[in-house]
Backbone as CSV, one residue per row, in Angstrom:
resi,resn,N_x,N_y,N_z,CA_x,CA_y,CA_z,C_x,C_y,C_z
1,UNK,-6.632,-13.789,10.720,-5.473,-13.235,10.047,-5.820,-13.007,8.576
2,UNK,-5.677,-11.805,8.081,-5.960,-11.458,6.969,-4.255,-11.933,6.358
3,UNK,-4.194,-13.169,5.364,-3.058,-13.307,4.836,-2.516,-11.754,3.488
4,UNK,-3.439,-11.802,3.005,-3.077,-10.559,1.974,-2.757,-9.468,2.430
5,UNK,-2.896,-9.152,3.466,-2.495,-7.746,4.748,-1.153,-7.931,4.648
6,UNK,-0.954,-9.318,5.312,0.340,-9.823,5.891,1.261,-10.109,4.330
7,UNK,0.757,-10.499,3.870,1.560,-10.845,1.962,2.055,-9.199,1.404
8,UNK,1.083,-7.810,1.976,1.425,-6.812,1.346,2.536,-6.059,1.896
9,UNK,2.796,-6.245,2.876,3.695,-5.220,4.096,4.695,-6.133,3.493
10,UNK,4.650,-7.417,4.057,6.023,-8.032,4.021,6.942,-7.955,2.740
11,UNK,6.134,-7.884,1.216,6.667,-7.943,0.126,6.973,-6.080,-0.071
12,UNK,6.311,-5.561,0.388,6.819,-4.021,0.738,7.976,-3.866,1.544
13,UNK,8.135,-4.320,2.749,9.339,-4.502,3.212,10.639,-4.956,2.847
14,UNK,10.017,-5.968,2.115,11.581,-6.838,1.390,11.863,-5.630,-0.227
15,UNK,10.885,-5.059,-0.809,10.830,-4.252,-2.075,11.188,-2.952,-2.021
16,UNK,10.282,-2.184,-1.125,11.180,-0.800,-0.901,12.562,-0.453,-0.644
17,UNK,12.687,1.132,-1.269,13.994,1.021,-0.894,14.439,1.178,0.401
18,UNK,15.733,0.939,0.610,16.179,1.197,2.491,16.612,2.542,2.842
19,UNK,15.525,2.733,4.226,15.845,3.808,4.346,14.573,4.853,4.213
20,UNK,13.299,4.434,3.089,12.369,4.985,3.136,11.251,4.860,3.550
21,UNK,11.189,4.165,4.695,9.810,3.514,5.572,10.949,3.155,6.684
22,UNK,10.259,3.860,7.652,10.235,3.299,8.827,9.482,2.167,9.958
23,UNK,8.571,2.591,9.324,7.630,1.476,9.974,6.344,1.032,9.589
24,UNK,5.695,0.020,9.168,4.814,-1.019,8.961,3.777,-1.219,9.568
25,UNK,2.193,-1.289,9.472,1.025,-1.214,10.269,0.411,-1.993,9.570
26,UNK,-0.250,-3.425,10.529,-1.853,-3.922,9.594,-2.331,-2.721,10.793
27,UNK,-3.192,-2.317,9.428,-4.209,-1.312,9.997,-3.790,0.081,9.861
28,UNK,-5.071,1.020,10.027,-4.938,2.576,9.878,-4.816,2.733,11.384
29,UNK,-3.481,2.883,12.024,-3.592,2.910,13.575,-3.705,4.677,14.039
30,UNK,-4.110,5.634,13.084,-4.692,6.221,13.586,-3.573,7.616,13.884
31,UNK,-3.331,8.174,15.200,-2.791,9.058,15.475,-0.993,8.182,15.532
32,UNK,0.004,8.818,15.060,1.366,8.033,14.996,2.377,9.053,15.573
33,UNK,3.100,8.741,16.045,4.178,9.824,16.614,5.120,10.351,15.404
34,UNK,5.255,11.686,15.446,6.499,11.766,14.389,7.421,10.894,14.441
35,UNK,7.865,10.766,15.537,9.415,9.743,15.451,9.352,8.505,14.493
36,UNK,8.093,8.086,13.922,8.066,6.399,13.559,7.356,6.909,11.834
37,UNK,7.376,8.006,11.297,7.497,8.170,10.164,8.844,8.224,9.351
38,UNK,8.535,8.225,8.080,7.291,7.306,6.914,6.954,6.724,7.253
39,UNK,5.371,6.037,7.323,5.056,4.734,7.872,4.270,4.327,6.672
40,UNK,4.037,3.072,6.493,3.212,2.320,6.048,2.322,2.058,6.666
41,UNK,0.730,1.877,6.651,-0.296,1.092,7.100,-1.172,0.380,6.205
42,UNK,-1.292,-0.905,6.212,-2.290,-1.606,4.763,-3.962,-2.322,5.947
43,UNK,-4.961,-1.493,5.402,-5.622,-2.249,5.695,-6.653,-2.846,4.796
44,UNK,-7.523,-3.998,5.441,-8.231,-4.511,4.353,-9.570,-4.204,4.738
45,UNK,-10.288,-3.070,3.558,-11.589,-2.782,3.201,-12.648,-3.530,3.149
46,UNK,-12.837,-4.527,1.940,-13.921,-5.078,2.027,-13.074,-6.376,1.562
47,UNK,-13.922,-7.481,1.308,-13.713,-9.180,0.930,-15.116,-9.496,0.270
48,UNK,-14.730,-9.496,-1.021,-16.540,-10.239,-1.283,-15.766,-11.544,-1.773
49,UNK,-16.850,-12.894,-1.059,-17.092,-14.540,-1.329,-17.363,-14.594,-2.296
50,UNK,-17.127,-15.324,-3.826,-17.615,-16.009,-4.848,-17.351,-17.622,-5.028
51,UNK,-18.781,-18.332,-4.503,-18.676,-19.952,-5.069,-18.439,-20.027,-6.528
52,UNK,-17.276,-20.815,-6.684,-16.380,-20.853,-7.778,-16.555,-22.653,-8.362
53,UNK,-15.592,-23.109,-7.127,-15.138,-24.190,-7.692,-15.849,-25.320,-6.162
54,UNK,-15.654,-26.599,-6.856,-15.939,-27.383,-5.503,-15.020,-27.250,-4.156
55,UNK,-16.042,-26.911,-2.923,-14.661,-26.622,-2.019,-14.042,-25.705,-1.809
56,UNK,-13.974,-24.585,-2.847,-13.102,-23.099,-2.985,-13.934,-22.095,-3.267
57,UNK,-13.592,-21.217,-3.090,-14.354,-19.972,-3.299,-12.840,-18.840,-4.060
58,UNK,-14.029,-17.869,-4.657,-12.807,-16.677,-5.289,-13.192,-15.940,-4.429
59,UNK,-12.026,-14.958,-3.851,-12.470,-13.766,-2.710,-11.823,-12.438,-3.452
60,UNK,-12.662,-11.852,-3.896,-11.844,-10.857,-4.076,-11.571,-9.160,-2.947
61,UNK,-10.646,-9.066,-2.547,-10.139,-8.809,-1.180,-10.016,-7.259,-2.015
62,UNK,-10.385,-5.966,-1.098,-9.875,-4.692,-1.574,-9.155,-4.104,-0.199
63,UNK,-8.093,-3.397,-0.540,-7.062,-3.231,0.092,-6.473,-1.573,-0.006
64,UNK,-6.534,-1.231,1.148,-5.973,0.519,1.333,-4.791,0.406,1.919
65,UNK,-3.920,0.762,1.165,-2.541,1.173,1.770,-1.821,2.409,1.844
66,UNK,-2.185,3.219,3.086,-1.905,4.409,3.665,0.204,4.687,3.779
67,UNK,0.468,5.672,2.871,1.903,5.919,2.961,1.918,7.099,3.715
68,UNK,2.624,7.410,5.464,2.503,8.513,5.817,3.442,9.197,6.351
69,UNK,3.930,11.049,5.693,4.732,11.391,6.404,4.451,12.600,6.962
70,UNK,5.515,12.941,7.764,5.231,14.708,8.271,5.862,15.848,7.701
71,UNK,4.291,16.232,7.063,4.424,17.763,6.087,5.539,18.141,6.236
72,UNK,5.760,19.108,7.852,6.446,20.269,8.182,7.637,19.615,7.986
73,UNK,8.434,18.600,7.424,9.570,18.798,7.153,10.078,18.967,5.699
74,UNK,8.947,19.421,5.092,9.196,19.565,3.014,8.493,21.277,3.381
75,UNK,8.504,21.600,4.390,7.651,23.257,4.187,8.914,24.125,3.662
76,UNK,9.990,23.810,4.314,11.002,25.157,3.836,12.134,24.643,2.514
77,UNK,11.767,23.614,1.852,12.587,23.175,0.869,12.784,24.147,-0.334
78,UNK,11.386,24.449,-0.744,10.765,25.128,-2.409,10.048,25.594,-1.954
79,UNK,9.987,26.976,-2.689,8.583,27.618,-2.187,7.886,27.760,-3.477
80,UNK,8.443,26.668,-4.748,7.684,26.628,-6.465,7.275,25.423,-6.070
81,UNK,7.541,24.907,-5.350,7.625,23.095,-5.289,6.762,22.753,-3.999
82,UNK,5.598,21.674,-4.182,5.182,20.604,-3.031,6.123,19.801,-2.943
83,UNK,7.571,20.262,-2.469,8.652,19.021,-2.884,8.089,17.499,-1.916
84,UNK,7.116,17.253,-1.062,6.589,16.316,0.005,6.030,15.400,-1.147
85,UNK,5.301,16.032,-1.810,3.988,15.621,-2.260,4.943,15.085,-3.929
86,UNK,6.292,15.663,-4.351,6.378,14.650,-5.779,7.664,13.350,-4.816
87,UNK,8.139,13.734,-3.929,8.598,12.949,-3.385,7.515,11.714,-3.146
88,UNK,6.770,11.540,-2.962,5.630,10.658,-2.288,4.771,10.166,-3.554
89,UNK,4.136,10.966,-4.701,4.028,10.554,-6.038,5.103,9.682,-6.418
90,UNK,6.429,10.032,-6.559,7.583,8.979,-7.100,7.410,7.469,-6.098
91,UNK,7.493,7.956,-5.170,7.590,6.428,-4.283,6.102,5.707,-4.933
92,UNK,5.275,6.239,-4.886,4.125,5.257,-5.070,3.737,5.185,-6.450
93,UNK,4.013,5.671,-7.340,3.975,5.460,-8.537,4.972,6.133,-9.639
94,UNK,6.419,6.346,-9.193,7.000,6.895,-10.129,7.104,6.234,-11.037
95,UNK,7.469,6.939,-12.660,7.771,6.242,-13.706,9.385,6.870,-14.029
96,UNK,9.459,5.691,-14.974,11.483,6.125,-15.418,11.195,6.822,-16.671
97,UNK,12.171,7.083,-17.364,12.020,7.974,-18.750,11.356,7.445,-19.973
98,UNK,11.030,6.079,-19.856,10.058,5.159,-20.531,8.996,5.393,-20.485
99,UNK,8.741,5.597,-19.555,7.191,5.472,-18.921,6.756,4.162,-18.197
100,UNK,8.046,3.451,-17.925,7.521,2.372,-17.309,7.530,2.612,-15.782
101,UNK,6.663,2.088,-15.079,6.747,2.085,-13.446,8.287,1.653,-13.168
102,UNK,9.016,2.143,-11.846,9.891,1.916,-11.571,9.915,1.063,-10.882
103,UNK,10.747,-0.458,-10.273,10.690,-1.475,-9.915,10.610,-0.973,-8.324
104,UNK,11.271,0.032,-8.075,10.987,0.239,-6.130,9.639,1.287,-5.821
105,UNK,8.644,1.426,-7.201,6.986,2.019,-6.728,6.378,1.160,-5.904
106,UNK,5.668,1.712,-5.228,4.751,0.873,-4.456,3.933,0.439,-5.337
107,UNK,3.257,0.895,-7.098,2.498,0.673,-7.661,2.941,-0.703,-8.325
108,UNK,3.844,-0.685,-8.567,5.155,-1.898,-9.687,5.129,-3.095,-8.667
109,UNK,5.437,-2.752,-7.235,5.396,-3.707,-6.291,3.951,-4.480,-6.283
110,UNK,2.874,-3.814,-5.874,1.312,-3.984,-5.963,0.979,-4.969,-7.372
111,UNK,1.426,-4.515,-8.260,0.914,-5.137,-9.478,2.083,-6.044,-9.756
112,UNK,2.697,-6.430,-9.481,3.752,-7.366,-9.825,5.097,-8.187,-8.514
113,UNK,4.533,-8.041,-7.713,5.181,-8.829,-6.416,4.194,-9.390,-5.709
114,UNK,2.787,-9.573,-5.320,1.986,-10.316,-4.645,1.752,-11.512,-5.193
115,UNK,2.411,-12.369,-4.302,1.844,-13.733,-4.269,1.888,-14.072,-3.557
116,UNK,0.614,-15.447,-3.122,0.485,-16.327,-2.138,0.290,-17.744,-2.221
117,UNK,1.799,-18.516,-2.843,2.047,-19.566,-2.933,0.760,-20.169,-4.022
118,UNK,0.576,-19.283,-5.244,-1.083,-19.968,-6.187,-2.176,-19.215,-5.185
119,UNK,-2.328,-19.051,-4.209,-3.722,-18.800,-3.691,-4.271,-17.126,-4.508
120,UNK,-2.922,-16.490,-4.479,-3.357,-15.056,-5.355,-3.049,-15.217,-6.762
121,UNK,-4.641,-14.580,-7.242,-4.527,-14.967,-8.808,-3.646,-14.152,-9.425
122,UNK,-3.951,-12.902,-9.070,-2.793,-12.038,-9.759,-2.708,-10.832,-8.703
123,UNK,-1.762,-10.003,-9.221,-1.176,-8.522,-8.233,-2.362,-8.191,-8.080
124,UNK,-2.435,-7.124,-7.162,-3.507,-6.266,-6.839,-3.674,-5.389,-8.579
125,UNK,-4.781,-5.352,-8.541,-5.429,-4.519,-9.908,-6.107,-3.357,-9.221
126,UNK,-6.923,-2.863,-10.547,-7.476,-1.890,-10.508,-7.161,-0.851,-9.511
127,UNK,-5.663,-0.177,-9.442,-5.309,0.359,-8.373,-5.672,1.995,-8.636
128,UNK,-5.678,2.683,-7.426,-6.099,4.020,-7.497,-5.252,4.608,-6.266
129,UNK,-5.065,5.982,-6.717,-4.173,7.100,-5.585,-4.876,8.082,-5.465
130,UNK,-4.763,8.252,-4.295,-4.677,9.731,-3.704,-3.891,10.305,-2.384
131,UNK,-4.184,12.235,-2.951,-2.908,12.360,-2.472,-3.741,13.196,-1.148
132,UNK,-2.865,14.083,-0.070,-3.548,15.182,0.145,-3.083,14.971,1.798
133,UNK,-3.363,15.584,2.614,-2.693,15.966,3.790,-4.187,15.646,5.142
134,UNK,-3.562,15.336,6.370,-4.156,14.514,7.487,-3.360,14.996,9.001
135,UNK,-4.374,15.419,9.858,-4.145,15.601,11.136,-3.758,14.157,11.956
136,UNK,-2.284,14.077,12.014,-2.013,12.517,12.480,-1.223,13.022,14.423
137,UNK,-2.176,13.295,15.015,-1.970,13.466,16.705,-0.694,15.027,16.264
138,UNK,0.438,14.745,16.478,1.072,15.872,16.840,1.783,16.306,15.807
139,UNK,1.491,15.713,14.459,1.957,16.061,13.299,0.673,16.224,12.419
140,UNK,1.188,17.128,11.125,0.375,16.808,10.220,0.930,16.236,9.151
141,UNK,-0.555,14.807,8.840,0.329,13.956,7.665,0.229,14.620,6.428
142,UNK,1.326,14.056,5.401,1.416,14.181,4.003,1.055,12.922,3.460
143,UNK,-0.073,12.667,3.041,-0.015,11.224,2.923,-0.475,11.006,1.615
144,UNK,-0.468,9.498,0.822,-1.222,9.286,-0.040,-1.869,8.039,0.233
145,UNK,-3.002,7.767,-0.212,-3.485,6.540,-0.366,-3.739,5.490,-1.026
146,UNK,-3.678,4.621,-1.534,-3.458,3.506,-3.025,-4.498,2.187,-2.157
147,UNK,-5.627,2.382,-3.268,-6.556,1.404,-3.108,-6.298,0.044,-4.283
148,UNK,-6.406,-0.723,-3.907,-6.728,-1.778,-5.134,-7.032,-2.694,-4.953
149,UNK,-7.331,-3.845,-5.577,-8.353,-5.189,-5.442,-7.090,-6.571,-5.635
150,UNK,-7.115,-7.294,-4.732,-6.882,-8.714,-5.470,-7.719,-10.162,-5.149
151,UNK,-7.491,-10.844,-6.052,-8.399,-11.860,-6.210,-7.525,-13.245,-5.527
152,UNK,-8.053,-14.439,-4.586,-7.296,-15.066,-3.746,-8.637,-16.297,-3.918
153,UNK,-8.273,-17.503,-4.037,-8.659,-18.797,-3.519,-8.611,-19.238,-1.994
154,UNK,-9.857,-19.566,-1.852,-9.456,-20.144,-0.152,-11.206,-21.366,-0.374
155,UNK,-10.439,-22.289,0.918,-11.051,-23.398,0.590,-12.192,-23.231,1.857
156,UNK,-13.583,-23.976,1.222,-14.714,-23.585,2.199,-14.863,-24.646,2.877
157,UNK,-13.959,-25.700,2.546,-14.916,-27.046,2.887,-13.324,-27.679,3.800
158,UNK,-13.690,-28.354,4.657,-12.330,-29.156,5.007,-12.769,-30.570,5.320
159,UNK,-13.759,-31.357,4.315,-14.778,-32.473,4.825,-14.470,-33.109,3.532
Protein backbone atom coordinates (compact mmCIF):
# COMPACT_ATOMS: atom_id res chain seq x y z
CA UNK A 1 0.00 0.00 0.00
CA UNK A 2 1.39 3.11 -1.13
CA UNK A 3 0.12 5.40 1.96
CA UNK A 4 0.81 8.80 0.04
CA UNK A 5 -1.46 7.49 -2.98
CA UNK A 6 -4.03 6.81 -0.41
CA UNK A 7 -3.22 10.35 1.77
CA UNK A 8 -3.64 12.16 -1.86
CA UNK A 9 -7.14 11.07 -3.21
CA UNK A 10 -8.59 11.03 0.13
CA UNK A 11 -7.51 14.70 1.10
CA UNK A 12 -8.69 15.50 -2.60
CA UNK A 13 -11.88 14.06 -1.90
CA UNK A 14 -12.60 15.68 1.36
CA UNK A 15 -10.98 19.30 -0.51
CA UNK A 16 -12.48 19.53 -3.85
CA UNK A 17 -15.33 21.11 -4.64
CA UNK A 18 -18.74 18.96 -4.85
CA UNK A 19 -19.76 18.07 -7.77
CA UNK A 20 -16.41 18.30 -9.69
CA UNK A 21 -14.91 14.78 -9.67
CA UNK A 22 -16.63 12.00 -10.05
CA UNK A 23 -14.46 9.48 -9.44
CA UNK A 24 -11.05 8.57 -7.80
CA UNK A 25 -8.23 6.02 -9.10
CA UNK A 26 -4.86 4.72 -7.36
CA UNK A 27 -3.48 4.39 -10.60
CA UNK A 28 -3.57 5.51 -14.40
CA UNK A 29 -6.40 2.85 -15.09
CA UNK A 30 -6.10 3.53 -18.49
CA UNK A 31 -9.15 3.47 -20.92
CA UNK A 32 -12.41 5.02 -18.56
CA UNK A 33 -15.93 5.17 -19.68
CA UNK A 34 -17.42 8.58 -20.26
CA UNK A 35 -20.04 8.01 -17.70
CA UNK A 36 -17.37 8.10 -14.62
CA UNK A 37 -15.77 11.46 -15.70
CA UNK A 38 -14.02 13.95 -14.26
CA UNK A 39 -11.95 11.49 -12.80
CA UNK A 40 -9.06 11.65 -10.75
CA UNK A 41 -6.17 9.09 -10.96
CA UNK A 42 -2.87 9.56 -8.59
CA UNK A 43 -0.21 7.36 -9.25
CA UNK A 44 3.12 6.88 -7.69
CA UNK A 45 6.23 7.27 -10.09
CA UNK A 46 9.24 6.73 -8.45
CA UNK A 47 10.35 6.43 -4.36
CA UNK A 48 14.00 7.03 -3.79
CA UNK A 49 15.37 5.46 0.01
CA UNK A 50 17.63 7.89 1.97
CA UNK A 51 19.45 6.42 5.33
CA UNK A 52 18.77 9.31 7.47
CA UNK A 53 18.31 8.58 10.93
CA UNK A 54 18.71 5.33 13.15
CA UNK A 55 15.94 2.98 12.09
CA UNK A 56 14.28 5.52 9.54
CA UNK A 57 14.89 6.38 6.32
CA UNK A 58 13.72 9.75 4.20
CA UNK A 59 11.73 8.56 1.06
CA UNK A 60 11.18 10.92 -1.13
CA UNK A 61 8.03 9.65 -3.12
CA UNK A 62 7.14 11.44 -6.75
CA UNK A 63 3.66 11.44 -7.57
CA UNK A 64 1.42 11.96 -10.96
CA UNK A 65 -1.93 13.00 -10.58
CA UNK A 66 -3.95 12.62 -13.78
CA UNK A 67 -7.30 15.07 -13.82
CA UNK A 68 -9.57 13.63 -16.65
CA UNK A 69 -12.37 14.84 -18.73
CA UNK A 70 -14.27 14.46 -22.04
CA UNK A 71 -13.24 17.09 -24.64
CA UNK A 72 -16.42 16.78 -26.78
CA UNK A 73 -18.43 18.30 -24.21
CA UNK A 74 -16.49 22.05 -24.13
CA UNK A 75 -16.37 21.69 -28.29
CA UNK A 76 -19.55 23.79 -28.91
CA UNK A 77 -19.28 26.31 -25.93
CA UNK A 78 -16.66 29.18 -27.60
CA UNK A 79 -15.33 29.03 -30.63
CA UNK A 80 -12.51 32.14 -29.07
CA UNK A 81 -12.25 29.94 -26.08
CA UNK A 82 -10.57 26.28 -25.04
CA UNK A 83 -13.37 26.86 -22.52
CA UNK A 84 -12.25 22.71 -21.30
CA UNK A 85 -8.85 23.56 -20.99
CA UNK A 86 -9.25 27.17 -18.57
CA UNK A 87 -11.89 25.29 -16.82
CA UNK A 88 -9.29 22.54 -15.88
CA UNK A 89 -6.25 25.23 -15.47
CA UNK A 90 -8.62 26.90 -12.66
CA UNK A 91 -9.32 23.59 -10.92
CA UNK A 92 -5.69 22.68 -10.76
CA UNK A 93 -4.12 25.74 -10.24
CA UNK A 94 -6.39 28.67 -10.26
CA UNK A 95 -5.40 31.86 -8.64
CA UNK A 96 -7.92 34.63 -6.99
CA UNK A 97 -7.34 38.35 -7.80
CA UNK A 98 -4.28 38.30 -5.43
CA UNK A 99 -2.51 35.98 -6.98
CA UNK A 100 -2.87 33.67 -4.36
CA UNK A 101 -3.78 29.91 -5.18
CA UNK A 102 -7.32 29.32 -4.44
CA UNK A 103 -8.05 27.04 -1.42
CA UNK A 104 -10.28 24.39 -3.73
CA UNK A 105 -6.85 24.08 -6.50
CA UNK A 106 -5.63 20.93 -6.65
CA UNK A 107 -2.23 22.88 -6.48
CA UNK A 108 -3.19 24.76 -2.82
CA UNK A 109 -4.49 21.27 -1.81
CA UNK A 110 -0.98 19.46 -2.92
CA UNK A 111 1.11 22.02 -1.21
CA UNK A 112 -0.80 22.59 1.82
CA UNK A 113 -3.22 19.63 2.88
CA UNK A 114 -0.87 16.47 2.86
CA UNK A 115 -0.22 14.97 5.89
CA UNK A 116 0.59 11.77 7.39
CA UNK A 117 0.20 11.96 11.05
CA UNK A 118 4.43 13.58 11.14
CA UNK A 119 5.45 10.85 8.68
CA UNK A 120 5.09 13.66 5.70
CA UNK A 121 7.58 16.31 6.00
CA UNK A 122 5.88 18.71 4.05
CA UNK A 123 3.09 19.09 0.98
CA UNK A 124 4.10 17.78 -2.14
CA UNK A 125 6.76 20.37 -3.69
CA UNK A 126 8.29 21.03 -6.64
CA UNK A 127 5.02 20.66 -8.49
CA UNK A 128 4.61 20.81 -12.32
CA UNK A 129 1.47 20.82 -14.97
CA UNK A 130 0.59 19.85 -17.97
CA UNK A 131 -2.03 20.25 -20.10
CA UNK A 132 -3.15 18.65 -23.48
CA UNK A 133 -5.62 16.01 -24.73
CA UNK A 134 -5.62 11.78 -24.66
CA UNK A 135 -7.41 8.94 -26.45
CA UNK A 136 -9.25 7.50 -23.22
CA UNK A 137 -11.28 4.12 -25.00
CA UNK A 138 -14.51 5.86 -26.30
CA UNK A 139 -13.81 9.34 -25.42
CA UNK A 140 -11.25 11.73 -25.94
CA UNK A 141 -9.54 13.02 -22.76
CA UNK A 142 -8.98 16.69 -21.83
CA UNK A 143 -6.66 16.17 -19.32
CA UNK A 144 -3.94 17.71 -17.26
CA UNK A 145 -1.26 16.30 -15.37
CA UNK A 146 0.47 17.65 -11.98
CA UNK A 147 3.65 15.94 -11.00
CA UNK A 148 5.31 16.62 -7.67
CA UNK A 149 7.56 15.20 -4.97
CA UNK A 150 6.98 14.59 -1.24
CA UNK A 151 9.26 13.68 1.34
CA UNK A 152 7.88 10.86 4.12
CA UNK A 153 9.73 8.96 7.08
CA UNK A 154 9.26 5.29 7.34
CA UNK A 155 11.00 3.01 9.68
CA UNK A 156 13.58 0.25 8.35
CA UNK A 157 14.15 -1.56 11.33
CA UNK A 158 11.39 -3.20 13.64
CA UNK A 159 14.29 -4.98 15.97
Amino acid sequence: MNLIVDKIIQVLKDTLPDKKIKNYFFGDIGEVAASMVPAVMVMPVTSVYEAKYTGYDLVRHTVTIVVVDDAKKYFSKSPQEASGVKELVKLVEGVDDNGALLTSSIAYVLRNKIKLDGAVTEGLKDLSSRYGFRPRGEFLGLEAEITGTALTRVAVSRE
